[in-house]
C-alpha positions as CSV (number, residue, x, y, z in Angstrom):
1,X,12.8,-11.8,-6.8
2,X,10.7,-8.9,-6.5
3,X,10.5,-6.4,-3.3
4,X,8.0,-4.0,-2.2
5,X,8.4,-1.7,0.6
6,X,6.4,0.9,2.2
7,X,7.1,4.3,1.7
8,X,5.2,5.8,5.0
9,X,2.8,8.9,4.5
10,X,2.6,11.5,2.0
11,X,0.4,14.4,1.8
12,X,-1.3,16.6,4.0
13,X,-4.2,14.3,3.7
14,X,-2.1,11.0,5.0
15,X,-2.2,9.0,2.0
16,X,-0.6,5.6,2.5
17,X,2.2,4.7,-0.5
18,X,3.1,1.7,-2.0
19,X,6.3,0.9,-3.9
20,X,7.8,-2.1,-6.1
21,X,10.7,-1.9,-7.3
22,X,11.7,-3.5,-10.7
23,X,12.7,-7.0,-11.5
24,X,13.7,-9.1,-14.6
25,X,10.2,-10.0,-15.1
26,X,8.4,-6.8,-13.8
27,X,8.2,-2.9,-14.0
28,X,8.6,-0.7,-11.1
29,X,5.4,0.6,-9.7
30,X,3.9,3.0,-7.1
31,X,0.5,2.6,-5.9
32,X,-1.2,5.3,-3.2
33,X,-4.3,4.1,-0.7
34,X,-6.7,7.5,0.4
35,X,-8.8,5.7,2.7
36,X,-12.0,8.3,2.4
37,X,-9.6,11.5,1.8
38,X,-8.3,11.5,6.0
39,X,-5.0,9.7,7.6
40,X,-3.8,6.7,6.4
41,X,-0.5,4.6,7.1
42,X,0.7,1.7,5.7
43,X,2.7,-0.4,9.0
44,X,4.1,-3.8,7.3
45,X,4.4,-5.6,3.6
46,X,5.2,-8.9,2.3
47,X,5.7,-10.4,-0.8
48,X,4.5,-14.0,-1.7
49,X,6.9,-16.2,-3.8
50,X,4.2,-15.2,-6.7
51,X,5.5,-12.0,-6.7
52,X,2.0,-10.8,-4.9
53,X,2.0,-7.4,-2.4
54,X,0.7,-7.9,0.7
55,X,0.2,-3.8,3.2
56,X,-1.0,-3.7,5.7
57,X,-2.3,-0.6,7.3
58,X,-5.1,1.6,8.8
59,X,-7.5,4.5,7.4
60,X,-10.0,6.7,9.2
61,X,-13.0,8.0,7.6
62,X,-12.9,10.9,9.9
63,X,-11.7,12.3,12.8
64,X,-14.1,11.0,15.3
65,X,-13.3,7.8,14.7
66,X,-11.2,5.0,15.4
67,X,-8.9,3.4,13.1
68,X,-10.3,1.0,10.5
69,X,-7.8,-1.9,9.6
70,X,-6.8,-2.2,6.1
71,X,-5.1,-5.2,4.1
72,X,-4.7,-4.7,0.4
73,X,-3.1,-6.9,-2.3
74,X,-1.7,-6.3,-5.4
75,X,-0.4,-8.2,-7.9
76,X,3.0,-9.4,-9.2
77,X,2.3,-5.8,-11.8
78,X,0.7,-2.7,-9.7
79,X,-2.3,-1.4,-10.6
80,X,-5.5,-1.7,-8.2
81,X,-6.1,-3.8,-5.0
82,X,-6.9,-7.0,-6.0
């Protein structure tokens, strides 16, 4: 079974992290989120029996505004938001 867990904020920038750690059937990988270069925080993840990354999260854009929701997925391997 695969896990993926949140690693908080990073940067002075607030860039959201993403981590899965390796399996028999999968590399380890780390995936950041900059939602338009200002804070960012991933708050929960999940993992379908697919092996599939669910964050969930919020960006801002900048710092007048509110916070934007963000739900990302990745799949079973890293890479991009699918």
């Amino acid at each position: 079974m695969t896990k993926a867990i949140t690693l908080g904020i990073a940067g002075i920038a607030g860039v959201a992290m993403t981590m899965q750690t390796a399996s028999a059937q999968t590399a380890p990988w780390l995936q950041p989120f900059d939602y338009q270069g200002q804070l960012d925080e991933a708050v929960d993840v999940a993992v379908d029996v697919y092996g599939n990354s669910y964050v969930v999260g919020y960006g801002t854009s900048n710092q007048n505004e509110g916070k934007n929701i963000v739900v990302l997925k990745y799949g079973r391997n890293g890479g991009s938001p699918i």
